[in-house]
C-alpha positions as CSV (number, residue, x, y, z in Angstrom):
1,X,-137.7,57.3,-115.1
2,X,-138.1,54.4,-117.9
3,X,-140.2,51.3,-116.7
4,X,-139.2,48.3,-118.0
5,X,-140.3,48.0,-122.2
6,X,-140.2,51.9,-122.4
7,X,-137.9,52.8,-125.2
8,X,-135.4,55.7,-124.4
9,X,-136.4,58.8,-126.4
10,X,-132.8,59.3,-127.7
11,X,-129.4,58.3,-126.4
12,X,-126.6,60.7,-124.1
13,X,-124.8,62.6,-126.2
14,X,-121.8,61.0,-125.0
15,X,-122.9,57.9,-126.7
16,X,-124.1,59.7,-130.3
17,X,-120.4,61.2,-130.0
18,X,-118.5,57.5,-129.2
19,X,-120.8,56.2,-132.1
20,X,-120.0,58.3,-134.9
21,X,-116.5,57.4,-135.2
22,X,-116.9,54.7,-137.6
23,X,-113.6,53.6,-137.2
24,X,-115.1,51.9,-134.1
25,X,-117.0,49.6,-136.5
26,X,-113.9,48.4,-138.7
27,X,-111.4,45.2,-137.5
28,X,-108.0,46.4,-137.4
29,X,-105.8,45.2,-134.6
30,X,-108.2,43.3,-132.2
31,X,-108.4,45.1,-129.0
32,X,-108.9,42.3,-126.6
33,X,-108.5,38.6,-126.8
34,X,-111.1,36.5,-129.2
35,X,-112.7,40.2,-130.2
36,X,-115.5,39.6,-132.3
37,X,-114.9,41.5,-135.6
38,X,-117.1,43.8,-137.6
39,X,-119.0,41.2,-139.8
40,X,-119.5,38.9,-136.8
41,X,-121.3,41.5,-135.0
42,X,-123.3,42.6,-137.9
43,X,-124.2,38.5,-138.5
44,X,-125.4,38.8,-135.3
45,X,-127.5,42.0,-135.1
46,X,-129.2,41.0,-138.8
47,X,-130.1,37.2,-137.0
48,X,-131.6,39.1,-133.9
49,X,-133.4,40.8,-136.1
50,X,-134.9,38.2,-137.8
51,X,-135.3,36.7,-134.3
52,X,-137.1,39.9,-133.1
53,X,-139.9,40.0,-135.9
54,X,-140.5,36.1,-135.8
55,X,-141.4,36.8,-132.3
56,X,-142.9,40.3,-132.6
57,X,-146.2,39.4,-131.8
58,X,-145.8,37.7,-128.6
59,X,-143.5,40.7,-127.2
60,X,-144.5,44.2,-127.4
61,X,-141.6,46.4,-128.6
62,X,-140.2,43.7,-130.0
63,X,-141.5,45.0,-133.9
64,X,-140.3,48.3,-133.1
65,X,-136.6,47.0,-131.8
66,X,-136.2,45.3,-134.8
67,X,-136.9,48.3,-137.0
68,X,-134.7,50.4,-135.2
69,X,-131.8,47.6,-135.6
70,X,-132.8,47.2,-139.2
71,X,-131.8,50.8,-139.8
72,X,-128.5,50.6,-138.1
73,X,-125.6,51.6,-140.4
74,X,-122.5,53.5,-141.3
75,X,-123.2,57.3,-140.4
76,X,-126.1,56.5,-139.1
77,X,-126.5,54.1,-136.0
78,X,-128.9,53.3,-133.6
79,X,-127.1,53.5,-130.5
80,X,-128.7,50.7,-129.3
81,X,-128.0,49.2,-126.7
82,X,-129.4,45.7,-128.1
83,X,-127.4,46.1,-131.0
84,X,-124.4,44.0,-131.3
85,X,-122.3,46.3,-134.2
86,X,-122.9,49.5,-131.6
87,X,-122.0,47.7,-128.8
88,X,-119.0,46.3,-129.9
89,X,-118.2,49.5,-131.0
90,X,-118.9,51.4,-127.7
91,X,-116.3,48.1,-126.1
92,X,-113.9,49.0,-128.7
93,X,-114.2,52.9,-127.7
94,X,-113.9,51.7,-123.5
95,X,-110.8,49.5,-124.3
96,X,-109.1,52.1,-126.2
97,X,-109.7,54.9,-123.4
98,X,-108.6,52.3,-120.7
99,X,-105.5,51.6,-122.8
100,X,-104.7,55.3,-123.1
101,X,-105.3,55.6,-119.0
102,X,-103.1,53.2,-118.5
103,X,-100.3,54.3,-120.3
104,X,-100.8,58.2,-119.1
105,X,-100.4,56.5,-115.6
């Protein structure tokens, strides 16, 4: 069990798999009302990362988080959970399965 600043070793599979389809990342059709798109959420992750390292020093982990974001990218993500491009992405994914549920139904 993680206590609170661990880092997670590496992320369920089930999340690697959801984040490697990079058509997860793109715009397209928005999903959901007021959807942020793809350069929005990768404004946002480089500003937290920036935000990260002006704070690193005062909170541990905080260094390290900020490299890990740093790297995110296409074919390779971080499957962060702080990370605003992956977690649209996984929203994107959860929408799109929901939408396909409800039409089965």
């Amino acid at each position: 069990m993680q206590t609170r600043g661990q880092a997670q070793a590496s992320p369920p599979k089930l999340i690697i798999d959801i984040l490697t389809d990079e058509s997860l990342f793109g715009d397209g059709t928005p999903l959901w009302e007021r959807e942020p798109t793809a350069d929005e959420a990768k404004c946002k992750r480089l500003r937290l990362i920036k935000r990260l390292r002006r704070f690193a020093a005062e909170f541990p982990g905080a260094a390290e988080l900020a490299a890990r974001l740093q790297a995110c990218g296409p074919h390779h993500r971080c499957a962060s959970g702080a990370c605003p491009e992956c977690a649209r992405a996984f929203q994107r994914w959860l929408v799109l399965q929901l939408q396909r549920l409800s039409h089965a139904a």
